[in-house]
C-alpha positions in Angstrom: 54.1 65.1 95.8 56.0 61.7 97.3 58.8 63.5 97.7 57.1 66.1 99.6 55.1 63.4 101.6 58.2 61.8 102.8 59.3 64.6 104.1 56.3 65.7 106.1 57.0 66.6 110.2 54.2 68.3 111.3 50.2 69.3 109.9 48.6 71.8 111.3 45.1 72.6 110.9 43.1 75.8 111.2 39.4 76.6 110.6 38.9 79.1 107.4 35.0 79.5 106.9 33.8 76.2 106.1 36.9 74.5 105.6 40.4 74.2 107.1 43.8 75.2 105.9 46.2 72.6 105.9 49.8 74.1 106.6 52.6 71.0 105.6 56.3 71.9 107.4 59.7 70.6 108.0 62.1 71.5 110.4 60.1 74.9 110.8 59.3 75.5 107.1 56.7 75.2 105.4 56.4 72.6 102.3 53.2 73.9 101.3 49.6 74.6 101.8 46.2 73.3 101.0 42.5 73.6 101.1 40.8 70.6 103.3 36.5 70.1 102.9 35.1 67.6 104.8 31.6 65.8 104.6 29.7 63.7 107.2 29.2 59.7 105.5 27.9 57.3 107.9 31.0 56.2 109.4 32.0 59.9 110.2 33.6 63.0 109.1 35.6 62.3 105.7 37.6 64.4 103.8 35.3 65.3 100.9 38.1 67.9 98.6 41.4 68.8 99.1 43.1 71.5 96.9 46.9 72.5 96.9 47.4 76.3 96.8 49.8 77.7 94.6 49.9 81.5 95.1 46.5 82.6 94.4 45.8 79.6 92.5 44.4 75.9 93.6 45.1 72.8 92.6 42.5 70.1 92.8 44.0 66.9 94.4 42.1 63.6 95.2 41.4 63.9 99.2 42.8 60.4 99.8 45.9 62.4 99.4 45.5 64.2 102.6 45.2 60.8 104.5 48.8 59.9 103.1 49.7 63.1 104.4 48.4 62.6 107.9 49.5 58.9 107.8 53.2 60.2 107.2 53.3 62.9 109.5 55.5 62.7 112.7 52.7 65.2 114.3 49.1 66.4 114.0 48.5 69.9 115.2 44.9 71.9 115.5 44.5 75.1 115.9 42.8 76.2 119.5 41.5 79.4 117.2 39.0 76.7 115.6 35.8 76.5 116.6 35.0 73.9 119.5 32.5 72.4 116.3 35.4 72.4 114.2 38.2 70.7 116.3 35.3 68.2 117.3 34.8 67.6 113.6 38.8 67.1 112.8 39.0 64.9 115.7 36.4 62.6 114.4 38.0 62.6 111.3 41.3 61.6 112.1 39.8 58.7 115.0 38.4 57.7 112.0 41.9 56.7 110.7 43.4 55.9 114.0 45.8 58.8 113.8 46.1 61.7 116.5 46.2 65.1 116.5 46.7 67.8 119.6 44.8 71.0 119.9 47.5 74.1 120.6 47.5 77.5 120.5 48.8 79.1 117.4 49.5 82.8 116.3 45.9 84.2 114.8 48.0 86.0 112.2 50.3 83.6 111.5 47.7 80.7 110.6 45.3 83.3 108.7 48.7 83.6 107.0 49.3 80.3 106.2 52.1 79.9 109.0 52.4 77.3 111.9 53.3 79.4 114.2 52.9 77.6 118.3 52.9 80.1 120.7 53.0 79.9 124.9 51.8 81.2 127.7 55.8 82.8 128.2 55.4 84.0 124.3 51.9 85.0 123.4 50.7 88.6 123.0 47.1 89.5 123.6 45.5 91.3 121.0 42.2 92.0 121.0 41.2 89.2 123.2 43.0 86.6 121.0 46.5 85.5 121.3 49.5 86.3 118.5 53.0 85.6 118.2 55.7 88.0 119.1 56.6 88.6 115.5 52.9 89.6 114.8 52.8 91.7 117.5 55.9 93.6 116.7 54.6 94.5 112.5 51.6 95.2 114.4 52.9 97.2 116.9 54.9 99.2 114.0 51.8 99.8 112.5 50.3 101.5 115.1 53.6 103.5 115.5 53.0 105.0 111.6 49.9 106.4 112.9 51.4 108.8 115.4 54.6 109.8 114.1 58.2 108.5 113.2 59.1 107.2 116.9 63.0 106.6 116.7 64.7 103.3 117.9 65.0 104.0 121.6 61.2 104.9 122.0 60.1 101.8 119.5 62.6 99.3 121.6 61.2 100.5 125.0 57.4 100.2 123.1 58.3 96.7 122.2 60.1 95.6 125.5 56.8 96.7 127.6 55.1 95.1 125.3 57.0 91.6 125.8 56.8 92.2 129.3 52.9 92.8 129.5 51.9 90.5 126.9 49.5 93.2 125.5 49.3 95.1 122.5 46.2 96.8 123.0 47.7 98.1 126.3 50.9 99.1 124.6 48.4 101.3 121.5 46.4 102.8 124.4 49.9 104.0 126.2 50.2 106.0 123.0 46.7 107.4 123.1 48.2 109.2 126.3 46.6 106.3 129.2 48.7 106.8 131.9 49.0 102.7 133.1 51.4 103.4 135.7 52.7 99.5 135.1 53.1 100.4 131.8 54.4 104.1 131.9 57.0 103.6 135.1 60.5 103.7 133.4 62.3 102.8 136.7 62.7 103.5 140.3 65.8 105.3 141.7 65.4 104.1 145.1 66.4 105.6 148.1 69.8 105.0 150.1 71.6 105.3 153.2 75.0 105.9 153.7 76.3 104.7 156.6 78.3 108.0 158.1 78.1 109.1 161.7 76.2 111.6 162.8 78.4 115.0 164.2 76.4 116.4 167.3 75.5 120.1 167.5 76.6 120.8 170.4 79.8 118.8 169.6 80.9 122.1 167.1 83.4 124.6 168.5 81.0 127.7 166.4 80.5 131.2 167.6 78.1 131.0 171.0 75.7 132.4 169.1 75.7 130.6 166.3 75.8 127.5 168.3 72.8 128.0 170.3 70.7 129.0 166.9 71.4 125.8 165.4 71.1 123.8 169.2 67.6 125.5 169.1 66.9 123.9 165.8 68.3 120.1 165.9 70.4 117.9 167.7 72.7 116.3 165.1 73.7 117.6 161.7 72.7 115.5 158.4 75.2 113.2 156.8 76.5 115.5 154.5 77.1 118.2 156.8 78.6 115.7 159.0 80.8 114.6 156.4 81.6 118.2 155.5 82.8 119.0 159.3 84.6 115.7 159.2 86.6 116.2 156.6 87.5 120.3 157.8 84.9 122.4 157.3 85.4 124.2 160.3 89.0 124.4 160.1 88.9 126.9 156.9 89.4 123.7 154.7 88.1 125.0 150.9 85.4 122.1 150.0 83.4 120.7 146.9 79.6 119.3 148.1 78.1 117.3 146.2 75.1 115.6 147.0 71.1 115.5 145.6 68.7 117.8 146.2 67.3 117.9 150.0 70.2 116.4 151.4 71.0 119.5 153.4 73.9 120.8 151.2 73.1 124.2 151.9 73.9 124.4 155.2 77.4 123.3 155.2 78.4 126.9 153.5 76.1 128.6 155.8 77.9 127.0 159.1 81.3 128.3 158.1 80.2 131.1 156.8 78.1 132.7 159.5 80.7 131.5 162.2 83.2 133.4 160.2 81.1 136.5 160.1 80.6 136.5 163.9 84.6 135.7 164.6 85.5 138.6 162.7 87.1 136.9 159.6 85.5 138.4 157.1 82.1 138.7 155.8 80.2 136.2 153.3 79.6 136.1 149.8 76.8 133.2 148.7 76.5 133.1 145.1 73.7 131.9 142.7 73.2 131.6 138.9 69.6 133.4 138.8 67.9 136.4 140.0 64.9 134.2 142.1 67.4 132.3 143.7 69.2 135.2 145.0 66.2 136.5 145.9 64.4 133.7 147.8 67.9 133.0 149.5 68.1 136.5 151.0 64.6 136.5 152.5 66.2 132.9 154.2 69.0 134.6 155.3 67.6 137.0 156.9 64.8 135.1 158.5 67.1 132.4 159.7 70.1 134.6 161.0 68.5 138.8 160.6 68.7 138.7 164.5 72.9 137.8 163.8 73.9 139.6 160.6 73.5 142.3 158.3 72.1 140.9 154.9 72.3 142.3 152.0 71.2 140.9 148.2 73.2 142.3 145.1 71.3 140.8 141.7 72.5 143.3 139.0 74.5 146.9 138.0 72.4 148.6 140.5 68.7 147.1 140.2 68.2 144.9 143.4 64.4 142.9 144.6 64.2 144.1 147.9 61.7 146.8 147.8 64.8 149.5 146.3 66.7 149.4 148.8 70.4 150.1 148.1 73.2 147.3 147.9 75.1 147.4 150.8 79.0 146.0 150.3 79.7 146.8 153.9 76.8 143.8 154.9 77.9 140.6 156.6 76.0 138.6 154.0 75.8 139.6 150.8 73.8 136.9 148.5 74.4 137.9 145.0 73.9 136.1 141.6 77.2 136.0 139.5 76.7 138.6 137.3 75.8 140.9 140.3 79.1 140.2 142.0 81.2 139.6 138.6 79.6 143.5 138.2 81.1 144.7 141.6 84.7 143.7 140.6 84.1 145.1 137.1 83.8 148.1 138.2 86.2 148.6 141.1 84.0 148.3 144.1 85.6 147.6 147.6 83.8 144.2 148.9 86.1 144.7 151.9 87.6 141.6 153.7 85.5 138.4 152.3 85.8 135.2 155.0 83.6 132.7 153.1 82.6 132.1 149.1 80.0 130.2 149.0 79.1 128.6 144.8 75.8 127.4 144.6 74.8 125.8 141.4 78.7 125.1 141.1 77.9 122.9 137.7 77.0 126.3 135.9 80.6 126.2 134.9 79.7 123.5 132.0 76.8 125.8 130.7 77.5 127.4 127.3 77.4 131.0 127.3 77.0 131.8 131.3 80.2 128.7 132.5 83.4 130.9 130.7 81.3 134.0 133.1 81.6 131.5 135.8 84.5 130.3 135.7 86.2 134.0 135.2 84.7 135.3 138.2 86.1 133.1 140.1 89.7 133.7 139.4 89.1 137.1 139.4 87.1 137.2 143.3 90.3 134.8 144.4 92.7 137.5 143.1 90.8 140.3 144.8 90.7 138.1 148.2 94.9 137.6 147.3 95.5 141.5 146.7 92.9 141.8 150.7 95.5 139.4 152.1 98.5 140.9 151.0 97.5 144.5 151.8 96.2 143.5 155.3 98.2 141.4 157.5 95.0 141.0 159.8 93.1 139.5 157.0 94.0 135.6 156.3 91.6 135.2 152.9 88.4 133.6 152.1 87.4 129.9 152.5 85.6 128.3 149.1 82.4 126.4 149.5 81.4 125.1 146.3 78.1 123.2 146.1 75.7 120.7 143.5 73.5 117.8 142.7 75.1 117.0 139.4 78.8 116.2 138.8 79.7 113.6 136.4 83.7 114.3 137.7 83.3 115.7 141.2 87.2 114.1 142.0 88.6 115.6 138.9 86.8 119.1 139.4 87.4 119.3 142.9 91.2 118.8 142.2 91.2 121.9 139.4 88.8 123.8 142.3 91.7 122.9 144.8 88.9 122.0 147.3 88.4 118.8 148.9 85.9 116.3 147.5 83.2 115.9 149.8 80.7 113.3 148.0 77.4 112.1 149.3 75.3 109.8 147.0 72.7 109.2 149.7 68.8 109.8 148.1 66.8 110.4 150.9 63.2 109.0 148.9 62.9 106.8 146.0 62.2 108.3 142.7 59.8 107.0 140.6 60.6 107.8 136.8 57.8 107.6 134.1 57.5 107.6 130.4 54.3 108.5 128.3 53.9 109.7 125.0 51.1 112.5 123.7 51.5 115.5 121.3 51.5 119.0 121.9 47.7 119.5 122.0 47.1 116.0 124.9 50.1 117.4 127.2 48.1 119.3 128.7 44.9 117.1 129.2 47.7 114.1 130.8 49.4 117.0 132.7 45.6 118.2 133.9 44.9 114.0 134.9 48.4 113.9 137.1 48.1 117.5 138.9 44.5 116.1 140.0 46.1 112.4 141.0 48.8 114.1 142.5 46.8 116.9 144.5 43.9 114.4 145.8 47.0 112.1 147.6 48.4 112.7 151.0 51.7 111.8 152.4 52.1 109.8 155.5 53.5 113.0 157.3 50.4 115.0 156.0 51.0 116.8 152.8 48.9 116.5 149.3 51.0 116.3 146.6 51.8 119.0 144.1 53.4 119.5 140.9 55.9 121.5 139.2 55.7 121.2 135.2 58.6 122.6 133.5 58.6 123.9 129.2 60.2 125.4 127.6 59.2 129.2 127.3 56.9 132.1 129.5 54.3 131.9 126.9 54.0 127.7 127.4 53.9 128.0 131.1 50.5 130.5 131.2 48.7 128.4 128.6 49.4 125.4 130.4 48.4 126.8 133.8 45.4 128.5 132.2 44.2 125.2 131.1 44.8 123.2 134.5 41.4 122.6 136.6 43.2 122.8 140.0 44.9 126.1 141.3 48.0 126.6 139.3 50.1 129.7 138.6 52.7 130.3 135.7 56.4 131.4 137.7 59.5 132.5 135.4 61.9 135.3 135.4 59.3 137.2 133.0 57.2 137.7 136.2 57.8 140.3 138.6 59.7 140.1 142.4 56.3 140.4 143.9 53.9 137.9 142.2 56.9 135.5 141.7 57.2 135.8 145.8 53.3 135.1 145.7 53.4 132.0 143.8 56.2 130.9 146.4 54.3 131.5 149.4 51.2 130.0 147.9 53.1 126.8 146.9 54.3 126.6 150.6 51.0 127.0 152.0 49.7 124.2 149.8 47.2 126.6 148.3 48.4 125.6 144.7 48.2 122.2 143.3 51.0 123.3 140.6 53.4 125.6 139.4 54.4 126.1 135.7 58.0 126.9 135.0 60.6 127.1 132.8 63.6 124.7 133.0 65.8 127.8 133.5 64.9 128.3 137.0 65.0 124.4 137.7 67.8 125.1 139.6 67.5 125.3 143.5 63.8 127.2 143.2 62.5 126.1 147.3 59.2 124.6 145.3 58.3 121.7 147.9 56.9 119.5 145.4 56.5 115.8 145.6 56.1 115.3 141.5 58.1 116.9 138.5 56.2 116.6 134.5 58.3 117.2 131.9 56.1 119.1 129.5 58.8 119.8 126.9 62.7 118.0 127.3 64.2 121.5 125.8 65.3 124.7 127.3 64.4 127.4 125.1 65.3 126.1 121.6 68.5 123.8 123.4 67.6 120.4 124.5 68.3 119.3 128.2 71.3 117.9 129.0 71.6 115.0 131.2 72.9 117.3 134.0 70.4 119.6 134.0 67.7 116.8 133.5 68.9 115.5 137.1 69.2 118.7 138.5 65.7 118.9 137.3 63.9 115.8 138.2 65.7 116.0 141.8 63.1 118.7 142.8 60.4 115.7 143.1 60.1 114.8 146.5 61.2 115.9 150.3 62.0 113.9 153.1 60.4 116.1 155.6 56.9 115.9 153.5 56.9 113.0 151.0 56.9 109.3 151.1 58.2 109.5 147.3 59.2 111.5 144.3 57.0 111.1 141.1 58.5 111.7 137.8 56.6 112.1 134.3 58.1 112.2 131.6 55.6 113.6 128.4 57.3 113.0 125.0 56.1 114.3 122.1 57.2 111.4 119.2 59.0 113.0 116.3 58.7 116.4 117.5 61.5 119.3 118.1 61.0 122.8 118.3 63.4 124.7 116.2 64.8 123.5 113.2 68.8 123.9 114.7 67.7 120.8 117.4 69.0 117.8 115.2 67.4 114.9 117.6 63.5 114.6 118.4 62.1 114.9 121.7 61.5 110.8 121.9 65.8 110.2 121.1 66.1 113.0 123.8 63.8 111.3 126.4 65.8 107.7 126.5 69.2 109.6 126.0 68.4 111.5 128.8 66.8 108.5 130.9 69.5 105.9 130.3 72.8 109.0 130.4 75.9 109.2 132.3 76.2 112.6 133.9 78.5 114.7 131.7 81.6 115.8 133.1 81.5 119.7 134.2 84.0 121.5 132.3 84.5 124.7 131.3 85.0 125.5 126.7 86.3 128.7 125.6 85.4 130.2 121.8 87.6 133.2 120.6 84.7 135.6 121.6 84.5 134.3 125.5 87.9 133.7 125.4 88.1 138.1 124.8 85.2 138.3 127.1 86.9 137.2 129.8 90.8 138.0 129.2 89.3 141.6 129.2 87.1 141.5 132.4 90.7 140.0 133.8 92.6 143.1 132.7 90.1 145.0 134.3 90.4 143.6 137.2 94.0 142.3 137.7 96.1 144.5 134.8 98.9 142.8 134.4 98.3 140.2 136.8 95.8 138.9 133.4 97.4 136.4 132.6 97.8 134.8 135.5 93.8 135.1 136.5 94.0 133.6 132.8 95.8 130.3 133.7 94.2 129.5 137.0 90.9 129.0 135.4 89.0 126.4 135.0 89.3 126.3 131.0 91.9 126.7 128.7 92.0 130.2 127.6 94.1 131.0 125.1 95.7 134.5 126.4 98.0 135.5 123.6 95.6 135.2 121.1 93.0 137.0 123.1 95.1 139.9 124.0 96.1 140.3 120.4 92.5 140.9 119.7 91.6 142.6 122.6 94.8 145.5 121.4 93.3 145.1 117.6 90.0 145.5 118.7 91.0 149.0 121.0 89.4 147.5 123.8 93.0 147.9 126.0 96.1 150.1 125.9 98.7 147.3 127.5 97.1 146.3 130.6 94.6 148.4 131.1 91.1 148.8 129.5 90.3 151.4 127.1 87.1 153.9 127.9 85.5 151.9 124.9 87.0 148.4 126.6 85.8 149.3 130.3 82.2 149.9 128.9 82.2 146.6 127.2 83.5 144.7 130.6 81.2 146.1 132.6 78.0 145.6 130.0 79.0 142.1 129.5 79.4 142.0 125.6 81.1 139.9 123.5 82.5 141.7 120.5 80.4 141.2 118.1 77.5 142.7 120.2 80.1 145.4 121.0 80.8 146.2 117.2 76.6 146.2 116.3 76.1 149.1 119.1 79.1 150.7 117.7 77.3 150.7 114.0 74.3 151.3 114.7 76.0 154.6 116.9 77.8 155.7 113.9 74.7 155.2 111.2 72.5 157.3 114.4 70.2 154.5 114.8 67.3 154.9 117.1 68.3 153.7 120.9 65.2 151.0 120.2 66.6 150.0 116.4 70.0 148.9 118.8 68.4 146.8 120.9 65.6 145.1 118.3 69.1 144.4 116.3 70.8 143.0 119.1 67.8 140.5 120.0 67.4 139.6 116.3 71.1 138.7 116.5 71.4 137.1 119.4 68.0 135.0 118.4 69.4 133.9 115.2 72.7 133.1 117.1 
């Protein structure tokens, strides 16, 4: 052992029962450790046996050993986790032979352990009232993770960051127990800014009289955006992209143009939306805000519209439509007569799989028709294109394909706050059921108590979850009919609902004034969110005109995903989501889109197909598609086949097209057909 003596740096001593484990180390590592018994003579507290430990084993040593040792040492250390008795008796013992020794704190773990391990106020984690070193608190922490599920790396680094930055394990456990610390579950803030742009007066705009005074009546200068939108030729028939966050006032700038339009006699206006509510709730706007003005009329489907039966109307003024509504109109030959204004809200539907290649084909196909207008009608000059969104990762490079101006606002008028907890399917709802109460018992500066909107991920979620809320809730989806879907919105407005249940599919542009947004599931359907569509969702919390601030609550489920095709879990999705660049909005064509839409062009531009083909917004690759659209017998040269036409104006892709077609020919039952087609199109 005179080797090992020589070498000594540092003792430390730590209280273990009756005696104290000696821990010999060098430059950080340990030599070895030993067993140290003292016994009171009458000059003191001497060291009675001292034992080398071997593994499990112990080596009996004379004690006068351990006074070498503590002679040759460059430094004493104690253990603060020893009893005040037991420091008091080390202390003696060592005066005894003139030799010093300071009391520090040391990892609990570490020195139970046999380790030295010093720890600071800077380094320390709390745990269970008592102090342990970082790396004891991370295997700890892990430990505490295998309990609740496989957490990835993302969720278990932003566990252990918190952790490090609280200095508290028990804290960090209890977040996954579903606690809602708000220190510990805020994620970050998006605060709130202010561009600097100058504000366009009203009564400044050269707009109908009529117009004018309307908007006069309402306020005196225009918001930023719309400012910048007039600026930059707006009113001058100038074809724009607006993009800006949600409650910035991005609506208006299409309905300025548009309406003027209408009341010059340039042509009426089209404003288009991705969903049936949308449409809906935008035509009851329209005509509350401007009914005195214009005729309004709503077109939502093939001939099914909302409002109360009453028959579409291409002859209106204003005709708010969804997509498919208008993309049906052109299908099938109607006259939309002269069109002034297209207005696209929701504009970043062009990415979406399955509904962007729909998208993206009617508009080429609504520019063609407004082309053909022109050039059959000298007194008609075309339409101007208003395209609107919160979320565009490349608003320059889509704006430039578009062949519309960028008009980019990144002013938020609130701060966000983002939060992440964790809880499993079954505590959701009993941490959604704590934040709808927090939420509902606040009130805003300008006089409004907070509500919620919770978006999952199906109908059948969004009643259990409002079922199970205390406050007054209601379940709203496209499942629900015009009426009690107009019920819940009204209620909502009139504060007579804490919270509204929904589905992420109506996420977009729903008028649900709500100061806080919970994420009870991060997927849509059996698809997880996108980081676009996670914006476009978490932008509904908060509104300037009733909140101080936006709430966000994110509720991830660790190791969970909810069909076996999602290769991530929900906790990878949460921090991908959180930390993502918005992805770029661009339009992908498979062969059965691709046919889709070459044949809706033929349709509606014969031999002019090809061209509708190459102004689109994704490649489409036309000779193929016509080859198969001629295989297939859906056309005879440019023009659609009976069989083709009733495909076109259906919307089916060919392989839904060539199931009815079998089932026809083996006389299935009308009910067989369809239970085939949603088993397909579910498996799909």
């Amino acid at each position: 052992m005179s080797k090992q003596v020589q070498d000594v740096e540092t003792i430390f001593c730590h209280e273990v029962g009756s005696e104290y484990l000696v821990v010999v180390s060098r430059d950080g590592k340990r030599l070895f450790r030993a067993k140290l018994g003292l016994s009171e003579t009458n000059a003191g507290p001497r060291p009675a046996k001292f034992r080398l430990k071997r593994g499990s084993s112990e080596e009996p040593r004379q004690p006068d050993e351990f006074v070498e040792l503590a002679r040759r040492a460059e430094r004493i250390r104690i253990s603060e986790q020893t009893s005040s008795s037991g420091r008091r008796e080390l202390k003696e013992m060592l005066d005894g032979y003139q030799l010093e020794a300071k009391v520090v704190r040391t990892c609990r773990y570490c020195a139970s352990a046999g380790r030295y391990s010093p720890i600071t106020t800077e380094t320390a984690i709390k745990d269970d009232r008592d102090w342990i070193c970082t790396d004891c608190a991370s295997k700890e922490l892990e430990r505490q993770l295998s309990h609740v599920g496989g957490l990835t790396g993302a969720a278990k680094d932003r566990l252990e960051e918190l952790m490090h930055e609280v200095q508290d394990l028990e804290r960090i456990v209890n977040l996954l127990k579903g606690q809602l610390d708000p220190d510990l579950t805020k994620f970050d803030t998006i605060s709130s800014t202010t561009d600097e742009v100058d504000p366009v007066r009203v009564d400044s705009l050269d707009l109908h009289p009529d117009l004018q005074g309307l908007l006069e009546s309402r306020f005196e200068t225009l918001l930023p955006v719309q400012s910048l939108s007039v600026d930059h030729g707006l009113l001058s028939g100038d074809d724009q992209l607006v993009v800006s966050a949600t409650a910035t006032g991005k609506t208006l700038v299409g309905e300025m143009t548009g309406i003027d339009r209408v009341l010059e006699g340039e042509g009426k206006m089209l404003f288009l939306v991705p969903l049936v509510a949308l449409a809906n709730q935008k035509y009851e706007d329209f005509k509350d805000e401007y009914g005195d003005l214009v005729d309004v009329s709503i077109r939502v489907g093939a001939s099914r519209v909302a409002d109360s039966g009453n028959q579409f109307d291409p002859n209106a003024d204003v005709i708010v439509g969804t997509y498919e509504g208008i993309d049906h109109a052109l299908r099938t030959g109607k006259d939309m007569g002269d069109i002034g204004t297209v207005v696209i809200d929701e504009v970043h539907t062009l990415k979406e799989e399955g509904r962007g290649h729909r998208l993206d084909g009617l508009i080429s196909r609504l520019k063609y028709t407004c082309e053909q207008r022109a050039a059959d009608r000298e007194s008609y000059g075309g339409a101007q294109w208003v395209y609107l969104s919160a979320t565009v990762g490349n608003p320059e490079q889509l704006a430039a394909t578009l062949e519309a101006k960028c008009i980019e606002f990144e002013e938020r008028p609130i701060p966000i706050e983002r939060h992440v907890t964790f809880a499993d399917g079954q505590e959701k709802v009993g941490v959604e059921n704590k934040l709808v109460r927090r939420e509902f018992d606040t009130e805003s500066s300008k006089g409004y108590r907070g509500q919620t909107i919770i978006f999952t991920n199906s109908r059948r979620r969004c009643h259990e979850i409002s079922r199970k809320l205390e406050y007054s809730s209601a379940p709203y989806h496209a499942g629900l009919d015009y009426g009690r879907r107009k019920r819940v919105e009204r209620q909502f407005a009139d504060q007579d609902l804490a919270a509204v249940v929904t589905t992420a599919a109506l996420a977009a542009g729903v008028d649900f004034p709500a100061s806080q947004v919970v994420f009870d599931s991060l997927a849509m359907g059996i698809e997880w969110l996108s980081v676009q569509e996670f914006h476009q969702m978490l932008g509904r919390a908060g509104r300037p005109d009733y909140h101080d601030s936006g709430t966000v609550y994110v509720l991830v489920e660790p190791d969970c995903a909810y069909h076996n095709s999602m290769e991530m879990t929900e906790d990878e999705v949460a921090f991908k989501l959180l930390k993502g660049e918005m992805e770029s909005v661009m339009t992908h064509y498979d062969e059965a889109a691709a046919i889709e839409e070459t044949l809706a062009n033929v349709t509606v531009g014969g031999r002019a197909a090809k061209r509708l083909n190459d102004r689109m917004l994704g490649e489409v690759p036309t000779k193929h598609a016509l080859g198969k659209l001629l295989e297939y017998d859906f056309i005879d040269g440019f023009e659609p086949t009976p069989l083709g036409r009733v495909i076109t104006e259906h919307f089916l892709d060919p392989s839904q097209a060539f199931s009815i077609l079998d089932g026809i020919r083996k006389d299935d039952h009308p009910y067989d057909l369809i239970a085939e087609l949603e088993l397909r199109d579910t498996e799909l």
